[in-house]
N, C-alpha and C positions, 0 to 999 in steps of 0.2 A: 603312640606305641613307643615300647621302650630302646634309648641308642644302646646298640650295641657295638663292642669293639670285640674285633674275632684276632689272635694271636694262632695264627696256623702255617707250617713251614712248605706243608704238600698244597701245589699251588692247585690243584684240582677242587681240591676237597674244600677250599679258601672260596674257591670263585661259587662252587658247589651251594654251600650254606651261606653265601654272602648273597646271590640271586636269588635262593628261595626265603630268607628274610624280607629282603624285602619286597619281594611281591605279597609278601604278607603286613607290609607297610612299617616296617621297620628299620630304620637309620643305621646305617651300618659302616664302620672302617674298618680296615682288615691291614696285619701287620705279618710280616713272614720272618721276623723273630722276636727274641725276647726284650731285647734291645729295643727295637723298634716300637713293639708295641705299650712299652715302659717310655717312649719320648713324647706317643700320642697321646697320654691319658689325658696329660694337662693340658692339652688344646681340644682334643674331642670332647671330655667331661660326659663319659659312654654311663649310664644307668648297671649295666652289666658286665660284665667280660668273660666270652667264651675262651679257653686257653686249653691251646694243644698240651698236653704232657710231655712230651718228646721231643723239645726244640732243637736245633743247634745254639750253639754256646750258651746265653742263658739259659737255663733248662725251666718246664712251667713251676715245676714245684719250688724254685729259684724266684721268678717272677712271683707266683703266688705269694710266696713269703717277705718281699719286698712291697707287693703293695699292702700286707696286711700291717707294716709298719706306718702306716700313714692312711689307711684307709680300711674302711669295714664297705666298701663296695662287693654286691654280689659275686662271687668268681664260680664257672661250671666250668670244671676239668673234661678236656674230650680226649677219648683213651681210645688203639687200636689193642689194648689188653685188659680184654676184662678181668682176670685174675690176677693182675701181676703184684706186687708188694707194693711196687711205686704208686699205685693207685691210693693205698691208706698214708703213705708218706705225704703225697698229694692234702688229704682229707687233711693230714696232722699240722702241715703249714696254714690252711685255713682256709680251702675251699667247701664250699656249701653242697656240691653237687658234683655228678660226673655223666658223660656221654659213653658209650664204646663207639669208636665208628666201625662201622659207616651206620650214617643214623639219618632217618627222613625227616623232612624237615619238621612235617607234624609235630614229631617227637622231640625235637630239639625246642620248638616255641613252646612244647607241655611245659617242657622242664623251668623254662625262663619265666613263664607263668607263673608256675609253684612256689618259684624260688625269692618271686619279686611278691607274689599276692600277700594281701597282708589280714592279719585276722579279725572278725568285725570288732565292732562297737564294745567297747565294758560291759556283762552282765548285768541287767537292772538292779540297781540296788546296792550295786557294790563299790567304796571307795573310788576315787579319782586315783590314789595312790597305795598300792596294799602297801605293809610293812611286815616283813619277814626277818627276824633278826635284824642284822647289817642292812639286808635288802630292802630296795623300795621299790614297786615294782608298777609304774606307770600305763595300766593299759590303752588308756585314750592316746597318751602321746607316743605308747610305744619307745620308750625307758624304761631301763636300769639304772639305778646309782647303788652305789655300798659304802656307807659310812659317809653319804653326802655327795660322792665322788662318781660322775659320769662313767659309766664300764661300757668300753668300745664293744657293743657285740655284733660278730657278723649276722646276716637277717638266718640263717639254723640254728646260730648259740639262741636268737632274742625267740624265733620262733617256739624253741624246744624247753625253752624257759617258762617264756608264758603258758605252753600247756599246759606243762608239770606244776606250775604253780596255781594255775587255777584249780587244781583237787589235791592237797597236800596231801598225802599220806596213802593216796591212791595210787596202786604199783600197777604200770604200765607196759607190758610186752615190747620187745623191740619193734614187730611187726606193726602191734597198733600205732605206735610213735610213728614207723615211717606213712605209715598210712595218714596221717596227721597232720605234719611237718612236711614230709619231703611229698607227700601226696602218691607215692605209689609204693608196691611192698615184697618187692620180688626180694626171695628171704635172704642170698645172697647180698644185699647191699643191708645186712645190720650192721655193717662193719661201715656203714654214713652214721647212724647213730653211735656207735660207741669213739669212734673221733669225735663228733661234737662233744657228747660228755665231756670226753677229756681237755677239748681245750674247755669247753663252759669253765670246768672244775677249776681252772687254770687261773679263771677270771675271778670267779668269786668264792672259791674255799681259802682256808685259812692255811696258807704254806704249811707243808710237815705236818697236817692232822686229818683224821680222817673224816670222810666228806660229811659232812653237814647239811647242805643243803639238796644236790644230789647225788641219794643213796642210792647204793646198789643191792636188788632184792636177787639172791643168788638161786639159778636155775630159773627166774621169773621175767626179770627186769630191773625197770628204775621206777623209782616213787621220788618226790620232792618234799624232804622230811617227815613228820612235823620237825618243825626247829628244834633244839635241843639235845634231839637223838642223832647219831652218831653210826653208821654204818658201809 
């Protein structure tokens, strides 16, 4: 099962989800701030990181953005607000996922699930490595590179990638993406999808032009090109 490292300030809700983990046999440390849980990473070496939104002194969307400097490790944001702004600030620093609490535990392991599962085998018959413009897009080993060059993508940018690339030119609804990717589709969270985009976009479009790889199909969704076009 996968370690997880839980960064939670309310000691309730700490002991809370740290006891139903692992009765579900899952390795767990737990941190009660930002700090703390930024000194464990390099000795626990956690698969995931559950992270409060709301810390004291470092704040998660703080830590989120600190480890995505040096790490493309899963992160799921756990929110006591599900509408709040900070939640897509959250998504914009580079978290993959979010909680609202209070949340049972079932539903916290769905998420860890989703978030870590990975998507099968290359379709028969298709390249080891496609090539998309710039892009190479590795599905056995689960890679990207652009122009040669390794592109750190969190597991939503590589998840949301691989889909869209596997049917170019096929425009995809928000809803069906989440359904997809983040595996469930309550229509409230397309706003997980449209932060990945934007950082993807980040990754591998071409600074100052417009997106290229993925477009945006207005009033519909996203398609991933064909290459060439422009939208």
């Amino acid at each position: 099962m996968p370690r997880v490292l839980l960064i939670e300030d309310d000691p309730s809700i700490r002991e809370g989800v740290r006891l139903g983990l692992r009765r579900r046999g899952h390795e767990v440390t737990t941190a009660g701030t930002g700090e703390e849980g930024l000194a464990l990473l390099r000795g626990f070496r956690p698969e995931l990181v559950l992270l409060d939104l709301m810390l004291p002194g470092i704040n998660g969307v703080e830590v989120c953005r600190r480890l995505r400097e040096t790490s493309q490790i899963p992160v799921i944001m756990l929110t006591a607000r599900g509408d709040d702004v900070d939640i897509v600030v959250g998504l914009e620093a580079g978290a993959d996922d979010y909680i609202v609490k209070p949340a049972r535990t079932a539903v916290v392991e769905a998420r860890i699930r989703a978030v870590l599962r990975r998507l099968g085998d290359p379709a028969p018959g298709r390249p080891e490595a496609e090539l998309h413009g710039e892009l190479a897009v590795d599905r056995a080993g689960l890679t990207v590179t652009r122009n040669g060059e390794p592109l750190p993508l969190a597991p939503s940018e590589l998840k949301l990638l691989l889909h869209l690339s596997a049917a170019p030119g096929q425009v995809f609804s928000r809803r069906r993406l989440l359904e997809h990717v983040w595996e469930h589709s309550y229509h409230a969270d397309a706003r997980l999808v449209d932060a990945c985009v934007r950082r993807l976009r980040l990754k591998i479009e071409e600074p100052g032009s417009a997106p290229r790889y993925i477009q945006t199909v207005r009033g519909f969704g996203y398609r991933f090109g064909p290459v060439g076009e422009r939208g």
